[in-house]
TORKOL-4160 file (C-alpha; in steps of 0.2 Angstrom, whole numbers, padded with zeros to 4 digits, m for minus):
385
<pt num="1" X="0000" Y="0000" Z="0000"/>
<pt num="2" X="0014" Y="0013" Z="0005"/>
<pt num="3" X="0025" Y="0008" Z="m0010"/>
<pt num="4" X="0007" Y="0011" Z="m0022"/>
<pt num="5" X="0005" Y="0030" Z="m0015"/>
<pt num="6" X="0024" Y="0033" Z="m0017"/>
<pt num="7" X="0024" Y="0028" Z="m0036"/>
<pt num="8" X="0010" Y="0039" Z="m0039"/>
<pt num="9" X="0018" Y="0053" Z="m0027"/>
<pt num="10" X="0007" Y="0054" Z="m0014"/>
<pt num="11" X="0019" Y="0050" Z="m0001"/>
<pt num="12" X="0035" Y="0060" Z="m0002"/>
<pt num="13" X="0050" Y="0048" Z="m0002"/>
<pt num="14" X="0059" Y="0058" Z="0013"/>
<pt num="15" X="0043" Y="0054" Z="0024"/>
<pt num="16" X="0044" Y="0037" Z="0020"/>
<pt num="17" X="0062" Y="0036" Z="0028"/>
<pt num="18" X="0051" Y="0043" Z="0042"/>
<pt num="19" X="0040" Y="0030" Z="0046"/>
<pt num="20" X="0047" Y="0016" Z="0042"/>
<pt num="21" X="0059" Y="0013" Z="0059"/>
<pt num="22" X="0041" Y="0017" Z="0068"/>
<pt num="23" X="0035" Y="0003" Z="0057"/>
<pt num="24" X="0048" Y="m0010" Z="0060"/>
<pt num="25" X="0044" Y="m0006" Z="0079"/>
<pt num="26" X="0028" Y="m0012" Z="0078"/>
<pt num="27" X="0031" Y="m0029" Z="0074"/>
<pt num="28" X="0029" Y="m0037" Z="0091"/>
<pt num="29" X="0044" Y="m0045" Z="0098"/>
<pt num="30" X="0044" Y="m0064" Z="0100"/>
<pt num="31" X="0058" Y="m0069" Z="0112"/>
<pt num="32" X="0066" Y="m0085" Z="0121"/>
<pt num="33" X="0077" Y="m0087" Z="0133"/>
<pt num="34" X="0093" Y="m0099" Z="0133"/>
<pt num="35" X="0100" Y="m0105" Z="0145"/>
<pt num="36" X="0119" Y="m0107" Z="0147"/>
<pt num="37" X="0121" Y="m0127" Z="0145"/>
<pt num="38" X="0111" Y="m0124" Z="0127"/>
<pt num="39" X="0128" Y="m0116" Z="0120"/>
<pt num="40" X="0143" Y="m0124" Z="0125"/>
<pt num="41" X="0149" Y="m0132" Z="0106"/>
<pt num="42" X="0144" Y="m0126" Z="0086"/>
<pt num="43" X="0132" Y="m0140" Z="0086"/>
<pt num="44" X="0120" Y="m0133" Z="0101"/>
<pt num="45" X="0124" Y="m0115" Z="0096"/>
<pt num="46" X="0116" Y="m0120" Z="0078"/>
<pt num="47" X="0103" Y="m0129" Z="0086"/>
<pt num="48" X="0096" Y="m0116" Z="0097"/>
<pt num="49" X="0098" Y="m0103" Z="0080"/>
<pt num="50" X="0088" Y="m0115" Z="0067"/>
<pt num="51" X="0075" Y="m0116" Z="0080"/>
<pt num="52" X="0075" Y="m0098" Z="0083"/>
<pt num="53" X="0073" Y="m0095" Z="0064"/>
<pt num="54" X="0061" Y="m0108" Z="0059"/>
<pt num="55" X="0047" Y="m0103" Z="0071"/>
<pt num="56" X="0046" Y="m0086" Z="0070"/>
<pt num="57" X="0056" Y="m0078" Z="0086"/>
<pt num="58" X="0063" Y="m0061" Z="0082"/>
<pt num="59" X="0076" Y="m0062" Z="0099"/>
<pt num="60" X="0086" Y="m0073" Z="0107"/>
<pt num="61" X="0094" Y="m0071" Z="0126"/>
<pt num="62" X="0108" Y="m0079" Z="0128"/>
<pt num="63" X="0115" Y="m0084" Z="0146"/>
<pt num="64" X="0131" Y="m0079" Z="0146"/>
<pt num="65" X="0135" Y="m0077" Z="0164"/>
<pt num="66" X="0130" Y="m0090" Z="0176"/>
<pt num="67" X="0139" Y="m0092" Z="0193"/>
<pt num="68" X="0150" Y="m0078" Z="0191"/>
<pt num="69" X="0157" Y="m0086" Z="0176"/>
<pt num="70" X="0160" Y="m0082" Z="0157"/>
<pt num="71" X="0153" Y="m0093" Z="0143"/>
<pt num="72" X="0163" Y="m0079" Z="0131"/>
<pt num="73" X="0182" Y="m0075" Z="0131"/>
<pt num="74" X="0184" Y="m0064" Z="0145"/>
<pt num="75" X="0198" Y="m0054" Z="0152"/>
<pt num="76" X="0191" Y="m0052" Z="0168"/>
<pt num="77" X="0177" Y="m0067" Z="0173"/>
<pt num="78" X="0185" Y="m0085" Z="0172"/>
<pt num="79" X="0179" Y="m0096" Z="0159"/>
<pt num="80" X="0165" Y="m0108" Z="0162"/>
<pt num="81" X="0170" Y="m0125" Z="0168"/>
<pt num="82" X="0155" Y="m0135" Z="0155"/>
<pt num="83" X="0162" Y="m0126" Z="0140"/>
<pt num="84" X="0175" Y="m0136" Z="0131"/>
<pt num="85" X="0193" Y="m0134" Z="0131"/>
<pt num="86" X="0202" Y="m0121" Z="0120"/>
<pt num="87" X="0194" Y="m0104" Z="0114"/>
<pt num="88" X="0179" Y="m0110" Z="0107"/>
<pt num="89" X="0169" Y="m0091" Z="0109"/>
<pt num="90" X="0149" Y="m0098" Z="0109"/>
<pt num="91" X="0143" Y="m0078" Z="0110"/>
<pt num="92" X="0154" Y="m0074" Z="0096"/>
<pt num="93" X="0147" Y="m0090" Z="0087"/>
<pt num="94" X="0130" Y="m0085" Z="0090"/>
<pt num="95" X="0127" Y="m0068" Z="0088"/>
<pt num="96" X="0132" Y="m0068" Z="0067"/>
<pt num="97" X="0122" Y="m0084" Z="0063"/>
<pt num="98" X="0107" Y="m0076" Z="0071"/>
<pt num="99" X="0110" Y="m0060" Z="0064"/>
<pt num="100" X="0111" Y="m0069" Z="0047"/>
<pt num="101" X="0090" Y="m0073" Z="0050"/>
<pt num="102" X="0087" Y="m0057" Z="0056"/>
<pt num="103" X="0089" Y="m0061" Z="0074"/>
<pt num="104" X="0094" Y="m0049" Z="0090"/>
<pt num="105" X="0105" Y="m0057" Z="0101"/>
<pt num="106" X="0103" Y="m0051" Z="0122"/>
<pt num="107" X="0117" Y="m0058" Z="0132"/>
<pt num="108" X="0110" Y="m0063" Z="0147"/>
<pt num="109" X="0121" Y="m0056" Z="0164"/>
<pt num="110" X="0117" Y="m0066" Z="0179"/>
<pt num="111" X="0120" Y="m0051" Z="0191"/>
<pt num="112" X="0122" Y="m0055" Z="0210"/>
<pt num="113" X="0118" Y="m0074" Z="0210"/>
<pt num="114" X="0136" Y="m0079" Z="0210"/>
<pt num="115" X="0134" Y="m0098" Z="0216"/>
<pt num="116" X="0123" Y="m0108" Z="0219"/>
<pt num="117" X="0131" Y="m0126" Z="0222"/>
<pt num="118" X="0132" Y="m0135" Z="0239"/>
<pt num="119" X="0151" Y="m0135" Z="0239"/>
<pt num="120" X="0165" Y="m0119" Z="0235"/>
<pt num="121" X="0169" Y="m0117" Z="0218"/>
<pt num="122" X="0187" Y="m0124" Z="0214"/>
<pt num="123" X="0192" Y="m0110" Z="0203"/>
<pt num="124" X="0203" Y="m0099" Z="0213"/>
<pt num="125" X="0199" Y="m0084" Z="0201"/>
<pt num="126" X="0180" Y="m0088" Z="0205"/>
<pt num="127" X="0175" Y="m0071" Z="0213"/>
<pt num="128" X="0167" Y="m0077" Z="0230"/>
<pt num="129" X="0185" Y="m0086" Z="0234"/>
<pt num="130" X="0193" Y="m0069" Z="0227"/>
<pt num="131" X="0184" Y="m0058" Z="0237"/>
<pt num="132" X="0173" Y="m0065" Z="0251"/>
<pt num="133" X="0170" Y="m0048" Z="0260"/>
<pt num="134" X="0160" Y="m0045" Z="0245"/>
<pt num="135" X="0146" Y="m0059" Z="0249"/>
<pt num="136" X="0129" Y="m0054" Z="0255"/>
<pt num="137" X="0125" Y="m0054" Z="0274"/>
<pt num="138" X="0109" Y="m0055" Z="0281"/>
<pt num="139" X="0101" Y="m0046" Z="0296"/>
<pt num="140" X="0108" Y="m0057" Z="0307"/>
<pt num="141" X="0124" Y="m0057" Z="0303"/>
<pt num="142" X="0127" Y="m0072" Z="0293"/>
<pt num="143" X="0134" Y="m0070" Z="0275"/>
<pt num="144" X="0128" Y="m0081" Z="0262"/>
<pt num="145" X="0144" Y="m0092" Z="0263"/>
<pt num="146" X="0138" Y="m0098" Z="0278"/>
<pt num="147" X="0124" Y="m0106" Z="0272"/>
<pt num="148" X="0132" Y="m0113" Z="0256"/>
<pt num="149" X="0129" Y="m0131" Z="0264"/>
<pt num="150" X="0112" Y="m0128" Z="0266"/>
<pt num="151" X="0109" Y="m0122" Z="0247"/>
<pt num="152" X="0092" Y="m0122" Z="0243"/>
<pt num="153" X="0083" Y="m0122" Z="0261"/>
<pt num="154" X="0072" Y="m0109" Z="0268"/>
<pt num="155" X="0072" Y="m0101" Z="0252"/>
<pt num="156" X="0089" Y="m0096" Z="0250"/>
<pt num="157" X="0094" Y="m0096" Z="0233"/>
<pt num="158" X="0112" Y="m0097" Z="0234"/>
<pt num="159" X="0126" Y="m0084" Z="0236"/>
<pt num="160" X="0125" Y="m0067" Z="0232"/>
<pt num="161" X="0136" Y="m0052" Z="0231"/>
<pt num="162" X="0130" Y="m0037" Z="0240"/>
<pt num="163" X="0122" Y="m0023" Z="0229"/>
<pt num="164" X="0126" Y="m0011" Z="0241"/>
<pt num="165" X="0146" Y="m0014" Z="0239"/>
<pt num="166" X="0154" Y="m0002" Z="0226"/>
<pt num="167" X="0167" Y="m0013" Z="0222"/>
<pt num="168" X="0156" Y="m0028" Z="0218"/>
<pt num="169" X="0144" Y="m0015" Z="0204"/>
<pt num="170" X="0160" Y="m0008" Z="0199"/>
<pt num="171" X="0167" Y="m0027" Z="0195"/>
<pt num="172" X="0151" Y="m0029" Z="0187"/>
<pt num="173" X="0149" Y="m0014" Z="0177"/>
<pt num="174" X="0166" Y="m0018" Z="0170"/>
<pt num="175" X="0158" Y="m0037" Z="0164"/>
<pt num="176" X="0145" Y="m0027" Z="0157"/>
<pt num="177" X="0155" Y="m0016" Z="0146"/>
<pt num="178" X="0168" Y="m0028" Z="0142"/>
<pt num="179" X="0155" Y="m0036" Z="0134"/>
<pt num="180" X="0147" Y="m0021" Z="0125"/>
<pt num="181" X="0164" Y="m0016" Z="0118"/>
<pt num="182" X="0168" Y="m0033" Z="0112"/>
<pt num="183" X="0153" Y="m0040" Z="0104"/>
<pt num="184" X="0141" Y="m0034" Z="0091"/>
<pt num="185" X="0125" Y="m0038" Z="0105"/>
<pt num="186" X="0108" Y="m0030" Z="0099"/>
<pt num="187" X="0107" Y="m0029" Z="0121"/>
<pt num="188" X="0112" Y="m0033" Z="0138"/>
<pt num="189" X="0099" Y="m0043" Z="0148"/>
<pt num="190" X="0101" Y="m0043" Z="0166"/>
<pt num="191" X="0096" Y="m0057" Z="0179"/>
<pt num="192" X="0096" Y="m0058" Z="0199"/>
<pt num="193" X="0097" Y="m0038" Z="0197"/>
<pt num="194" X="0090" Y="m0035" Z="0215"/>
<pt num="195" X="0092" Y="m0041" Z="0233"/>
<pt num="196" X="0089" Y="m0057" Z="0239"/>
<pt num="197" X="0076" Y="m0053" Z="0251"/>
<pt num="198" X="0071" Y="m0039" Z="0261"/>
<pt num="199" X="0080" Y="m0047" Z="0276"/>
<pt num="200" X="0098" Y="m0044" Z="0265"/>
<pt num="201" X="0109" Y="m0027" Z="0263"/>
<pt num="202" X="0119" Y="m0030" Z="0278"/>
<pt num="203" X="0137" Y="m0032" Z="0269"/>
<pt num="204" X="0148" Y="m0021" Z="0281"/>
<pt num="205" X="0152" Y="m0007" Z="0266"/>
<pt num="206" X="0132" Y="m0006" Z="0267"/>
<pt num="207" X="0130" Y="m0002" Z="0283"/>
<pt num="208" X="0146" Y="0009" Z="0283"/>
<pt num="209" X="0139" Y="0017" Z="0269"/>
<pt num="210" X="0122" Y="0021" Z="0276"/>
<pt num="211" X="0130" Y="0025" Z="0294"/>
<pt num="212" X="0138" Y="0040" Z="0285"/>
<pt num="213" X="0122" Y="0045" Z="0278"/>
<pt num="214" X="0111" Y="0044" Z="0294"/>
<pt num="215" X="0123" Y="0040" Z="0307"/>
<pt num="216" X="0114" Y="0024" Z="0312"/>
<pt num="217" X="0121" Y="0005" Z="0309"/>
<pt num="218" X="0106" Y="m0003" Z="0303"/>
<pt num="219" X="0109" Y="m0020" Z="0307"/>
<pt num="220" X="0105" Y="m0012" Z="0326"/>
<pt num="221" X="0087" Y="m0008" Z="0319"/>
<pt num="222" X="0083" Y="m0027" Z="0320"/>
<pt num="223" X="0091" Y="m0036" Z="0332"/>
<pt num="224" X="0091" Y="m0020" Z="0347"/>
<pt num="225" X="0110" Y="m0022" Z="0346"/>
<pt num="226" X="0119" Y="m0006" Z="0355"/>
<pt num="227" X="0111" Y="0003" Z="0369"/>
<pt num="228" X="0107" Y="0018" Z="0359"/>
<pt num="229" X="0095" Y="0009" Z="0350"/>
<pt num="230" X="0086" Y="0008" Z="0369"/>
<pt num="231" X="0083" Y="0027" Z="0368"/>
<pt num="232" X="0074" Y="0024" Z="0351"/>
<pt num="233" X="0055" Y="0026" Z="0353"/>
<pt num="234" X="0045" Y="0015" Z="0342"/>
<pt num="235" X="0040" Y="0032" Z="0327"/>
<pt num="236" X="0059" Y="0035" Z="0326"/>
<pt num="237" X="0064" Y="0017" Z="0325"/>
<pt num="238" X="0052" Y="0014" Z="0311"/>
<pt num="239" X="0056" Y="0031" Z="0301"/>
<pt num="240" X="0075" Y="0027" Z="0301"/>
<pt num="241" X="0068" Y="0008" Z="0295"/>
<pt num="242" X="0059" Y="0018" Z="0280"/>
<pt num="243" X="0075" Y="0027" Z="0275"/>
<pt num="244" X="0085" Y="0008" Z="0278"/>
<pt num="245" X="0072" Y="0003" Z="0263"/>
<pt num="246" X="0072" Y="0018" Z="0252"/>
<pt num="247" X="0091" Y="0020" Z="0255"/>
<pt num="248" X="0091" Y="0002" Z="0249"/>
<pt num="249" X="0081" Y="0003" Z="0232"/>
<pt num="250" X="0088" Y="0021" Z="0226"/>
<pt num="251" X="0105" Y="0012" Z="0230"/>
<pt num="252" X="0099" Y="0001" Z="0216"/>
<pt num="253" X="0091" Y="0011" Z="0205"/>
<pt num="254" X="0107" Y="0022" Z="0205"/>
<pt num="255" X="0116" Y="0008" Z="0199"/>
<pt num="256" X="0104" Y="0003" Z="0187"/>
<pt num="257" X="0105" Y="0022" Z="0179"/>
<pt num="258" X="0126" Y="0021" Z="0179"/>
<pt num="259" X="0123" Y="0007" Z="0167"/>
<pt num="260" X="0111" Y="0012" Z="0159"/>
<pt num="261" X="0124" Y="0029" Z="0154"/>
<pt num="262" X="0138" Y="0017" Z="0152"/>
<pt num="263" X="0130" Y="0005" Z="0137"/>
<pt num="264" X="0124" Y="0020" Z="0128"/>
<pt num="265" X="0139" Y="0030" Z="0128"/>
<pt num="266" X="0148" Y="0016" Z="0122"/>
<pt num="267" X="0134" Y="0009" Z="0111"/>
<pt num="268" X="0120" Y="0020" Z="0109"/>
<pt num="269" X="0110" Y="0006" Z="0099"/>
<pt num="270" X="0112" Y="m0006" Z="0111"/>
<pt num="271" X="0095" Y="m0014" Z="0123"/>
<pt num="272" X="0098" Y="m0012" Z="0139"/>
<pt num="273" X="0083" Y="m0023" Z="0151"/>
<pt num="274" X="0080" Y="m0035" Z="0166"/>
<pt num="275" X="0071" Y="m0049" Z="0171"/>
<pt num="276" X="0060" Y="m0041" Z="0184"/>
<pt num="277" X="0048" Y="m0047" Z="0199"/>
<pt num="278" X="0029" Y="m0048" Z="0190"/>
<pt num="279" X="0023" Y="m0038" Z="0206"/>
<pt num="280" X="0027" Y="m0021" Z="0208"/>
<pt num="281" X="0023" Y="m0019" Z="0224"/>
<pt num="282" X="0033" Y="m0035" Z="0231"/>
<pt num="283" X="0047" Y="m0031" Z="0218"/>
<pt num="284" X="0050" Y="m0013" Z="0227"/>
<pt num="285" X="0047" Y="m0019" Z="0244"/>
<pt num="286" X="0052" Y="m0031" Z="0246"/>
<pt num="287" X="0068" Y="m0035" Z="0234"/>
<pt num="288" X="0071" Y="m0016" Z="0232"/>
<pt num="289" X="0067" Y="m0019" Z="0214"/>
<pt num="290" X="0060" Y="m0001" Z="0208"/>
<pt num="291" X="0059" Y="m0006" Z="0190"/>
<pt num="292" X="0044" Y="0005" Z="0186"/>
<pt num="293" X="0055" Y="0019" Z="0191"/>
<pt num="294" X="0071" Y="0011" Z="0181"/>
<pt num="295" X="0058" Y="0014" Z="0165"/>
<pt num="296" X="0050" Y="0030" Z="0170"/>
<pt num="297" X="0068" Y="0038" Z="0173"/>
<pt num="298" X="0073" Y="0030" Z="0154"/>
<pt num="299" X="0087" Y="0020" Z="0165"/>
<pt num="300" X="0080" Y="0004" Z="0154"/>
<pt num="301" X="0072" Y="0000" Z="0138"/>
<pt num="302" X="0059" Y="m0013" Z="0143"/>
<pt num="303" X="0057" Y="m0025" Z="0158"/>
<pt num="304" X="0054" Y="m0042" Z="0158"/>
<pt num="305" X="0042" Y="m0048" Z="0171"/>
<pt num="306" X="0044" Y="m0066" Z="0178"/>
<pt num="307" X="0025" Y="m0070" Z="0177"/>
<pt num="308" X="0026" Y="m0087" Z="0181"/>
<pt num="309" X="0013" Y="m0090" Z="0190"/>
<pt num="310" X="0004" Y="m0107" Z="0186"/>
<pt num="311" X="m0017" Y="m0103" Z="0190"/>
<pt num="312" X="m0022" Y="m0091" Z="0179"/>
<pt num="313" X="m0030" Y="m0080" Z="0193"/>
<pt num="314" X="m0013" Y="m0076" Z="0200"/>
<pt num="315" X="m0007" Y="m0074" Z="0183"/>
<pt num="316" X="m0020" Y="m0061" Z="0179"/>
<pt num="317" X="m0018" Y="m0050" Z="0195"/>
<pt num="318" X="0001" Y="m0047" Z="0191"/>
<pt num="319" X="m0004" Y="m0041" Z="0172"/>
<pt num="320" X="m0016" Y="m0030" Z="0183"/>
<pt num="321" X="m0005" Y="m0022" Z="0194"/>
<pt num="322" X="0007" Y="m0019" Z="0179"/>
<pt num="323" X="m0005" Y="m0012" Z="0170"/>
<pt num="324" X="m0011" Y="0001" Z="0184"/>
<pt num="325" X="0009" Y="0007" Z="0185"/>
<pt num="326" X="0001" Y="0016" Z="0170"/>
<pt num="327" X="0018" Y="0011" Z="0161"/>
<pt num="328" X="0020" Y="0011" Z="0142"/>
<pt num="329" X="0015" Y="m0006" Z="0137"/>
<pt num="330" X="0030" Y="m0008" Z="0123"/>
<pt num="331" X="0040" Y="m0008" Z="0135"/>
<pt num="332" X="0035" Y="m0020" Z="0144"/>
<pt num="333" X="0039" Y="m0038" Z="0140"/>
<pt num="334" X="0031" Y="m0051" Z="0147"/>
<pt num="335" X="0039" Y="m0067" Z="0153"/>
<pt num="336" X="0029" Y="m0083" Z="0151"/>
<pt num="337" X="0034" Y="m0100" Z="0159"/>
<pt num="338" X="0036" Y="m0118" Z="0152"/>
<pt num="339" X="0043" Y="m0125" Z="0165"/>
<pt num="340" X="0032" Y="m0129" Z="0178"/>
<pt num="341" X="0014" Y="m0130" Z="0168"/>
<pt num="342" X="0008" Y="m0139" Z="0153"/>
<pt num="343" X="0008" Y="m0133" Z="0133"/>
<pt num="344" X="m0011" Y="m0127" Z="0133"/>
<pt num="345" X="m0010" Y="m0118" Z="0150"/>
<pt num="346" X="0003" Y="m0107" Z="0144"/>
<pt num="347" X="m0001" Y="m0106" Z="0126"/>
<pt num="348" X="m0018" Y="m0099" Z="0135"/>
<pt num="349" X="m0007" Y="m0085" Z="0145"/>
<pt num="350" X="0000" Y="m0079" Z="0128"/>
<pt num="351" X="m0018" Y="m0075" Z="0123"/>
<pt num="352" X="m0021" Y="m0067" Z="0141"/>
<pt num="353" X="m0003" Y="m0056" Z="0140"/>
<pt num="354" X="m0010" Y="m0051" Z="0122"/>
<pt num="355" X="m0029" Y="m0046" Z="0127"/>
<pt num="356" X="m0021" Y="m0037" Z="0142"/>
<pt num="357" X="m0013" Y="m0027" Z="0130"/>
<pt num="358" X="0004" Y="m0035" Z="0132"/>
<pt num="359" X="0012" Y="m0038" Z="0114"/>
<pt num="360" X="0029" Y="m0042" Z="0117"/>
<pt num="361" X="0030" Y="m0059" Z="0124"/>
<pt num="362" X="0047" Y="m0069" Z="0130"/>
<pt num="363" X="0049" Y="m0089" Z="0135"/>
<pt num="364" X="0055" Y="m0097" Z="0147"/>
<pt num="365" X="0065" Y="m0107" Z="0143"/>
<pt num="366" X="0072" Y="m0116" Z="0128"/>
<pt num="367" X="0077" Y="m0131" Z="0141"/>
<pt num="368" X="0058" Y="m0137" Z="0138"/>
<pt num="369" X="0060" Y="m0139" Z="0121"/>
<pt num="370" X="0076" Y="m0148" Z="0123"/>
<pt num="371" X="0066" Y="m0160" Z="0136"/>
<pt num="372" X="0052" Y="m0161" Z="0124"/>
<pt num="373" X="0050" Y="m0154" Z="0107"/>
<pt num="374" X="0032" Y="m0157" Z="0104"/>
<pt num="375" X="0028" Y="m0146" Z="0121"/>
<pt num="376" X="0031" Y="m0131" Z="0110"/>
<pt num="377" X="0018" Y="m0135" Z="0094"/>
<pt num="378" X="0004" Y="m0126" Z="0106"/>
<pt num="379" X="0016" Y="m0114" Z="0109"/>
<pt num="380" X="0019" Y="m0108" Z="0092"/>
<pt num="381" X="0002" Y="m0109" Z="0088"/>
<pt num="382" X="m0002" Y="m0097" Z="0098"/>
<pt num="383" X="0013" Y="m0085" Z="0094"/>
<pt num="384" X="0008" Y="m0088" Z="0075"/>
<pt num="385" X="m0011" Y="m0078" Z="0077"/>
């Protein structure tokens, strides 16, 4: 139709250079997520790109960090024990086979998450045996290195750095531009971006960092620690417990903006997103994971939400709250589980992201169709109306 009216010079040709990046945004985004163990030789890397192209997804993201490890060639993160000896590069693999069908290419940044295994790492370069001051502490006291033995139970997930340790984000923001300067990525994707729970922030630098600020150790705020916290009637202990939390989240959100001004200087074309709590509410108070803020303040280019919730009621009620953030939809991506339900339950949550207004639609994961290839015929059904 546009090429008709620009023969017959209806349209001029300059406005058509106008509209047409605005057209190509319009087509909605199809996405998967892959995990790490999906690309560790040429044969898997082709595998994951000729399903990629043959059922229609327009973007791929690419685990590239796991445990605090590089499934790249890196200078500064130690190369991942399941990739194969020598220099085999499976981002570097990736990335011009999917560009060849038209695919954009995310590498996925485990952020915090630095281990989950019941033992230590071997690797002496791994950064939790390079830098154990740098591990998580909860209010208590107890760093996550404690637990390491007890992986798994009461929720824990594993072993985090702290966010609130500038030398842990500087390390990380210099993982996230070594990867920007050195790979032709259409975006950087991050994962595990927040704390592990809202009983986590007590890493020493934290507290000294906030003790500047406020002139209060906020490990005292819980456990009554220090008999100046006696004095403490109950308004001012739960006011300096507010700015605990806010100091928390815009810690964060700070952190998420330096980034954010990093990748576009060095790659202004670059995606820069996260995988996100599907809750709003729990996702800023409890993990201090402001993301509607990240995108009202242009820190990020779309979120991700984790909606993977299995009864469709719970599924619905965290598009709602999403929605009444009043954020721009495009922007928001939503993430849709395979995992843990079968093919026609979240072939049906596709439909309910759509009708919600929700175009943009991500998968998690690629592992089910390694399990089980049929899982996905429903699946792509569904993406295909």
């Amino acid at each position: 139709m546009i090429l008709r009216y620009l023969k017959a010079g209806i349209i001029p040709a300059f406005f058509i250079l106008l509209i047409l990046p605005a057209i190509a945004l319009a087509k909605p985004v199809q996405g998967i997520w892959v995990v790490r163990h999906s690309i560790t030789s040429p044969q898997k890397v082709r595998k994951v790109v000729q399903f990629a192209a043959a059922n229609g997804y327009t973007d791929l993201f690419i685990q590239v960090r796991g445990r605090g490890d590089a499934y790249y060639n890196s200078q500064i993160v130690p190369r991942s024990t399941l990739l194969p000896r020598g220099d085999y590069d499976p981002l570097s693999d990736i990335i011009p086979l999917a560009h060849s069908y038209g695919i954009k290419v995310h590498a996925w940044v485990n952020m915090y998450l630095s281990w989950s295994a019941r033992t230590l790492p071997t690797d002496p370069n791994h950064i939790i045996n390079q830098h154990p001051d740098w591990v998580e502490v909860n209010g208590r006291g107890k760093g996550d290195l404690d637990f390491i033995s007890q992986n798994g139970r009461n929720g824990r997930e594993g072993v985090y750095l702290s966010p609130l340790n500038d030398e842990v984000n500087s390390h990380l923001l210099a993982v996230i531009n070594e990867l920007v300067q050195n790979y032709e990525l259409d975006g950087i994707h991050l994962d595990y971006i927040r704390f592990q729970d809202r009983d986590y922030g007590y890493n020493r630098y934290g507290r000294k960092k906030f003790l500047m600020q406020y002139n209060v150790d906020p490990i005292t705020l819980g456990n009554g620690k220090g008999s100046y916290w006696y004095r403490l009637n109950p308004a001012d202990k739960e006011k300096y417990w507010l700015y605990w939390n806010d100091f928390r989240r815009n810690e964060l959100s700070s952190f998420i903006g330096n980034i954010n001004q990093s990748i576009k200087s060095n790659r202004p074309s670059i995606l820069f997103s996260a995988a996100v709590k599907p809750n709003p509410e729990v996702a800023k108070s409890r993990f201090f994971q402001d993301w509607p803020t990240w995108l009202n303040k242009g820190y990020m280019d779309f979120v991700i939400p984790m909606n993977y919730a299995v009864a469709d009621t719970d599924f619905k009620r965290s598009l709602n709250m999403i929605k009444n953030e009043k954020l721009n939809p495009d922007q928001i991506f939503m993430g849709i589980a395979t995992y843990n339900q079968n093919s026609f339950t979240s072939a049906s949550k596709i439909a309910t992201s759509r009708d919600a207004g929700f175009k943009n639609l991500i998968i998690f994961s690629y592992d089910t169709y390694e399990k089980d290839p049929r899982y996905f015929d429903q699946i792509h059904r569904s993406l295909k109306k």
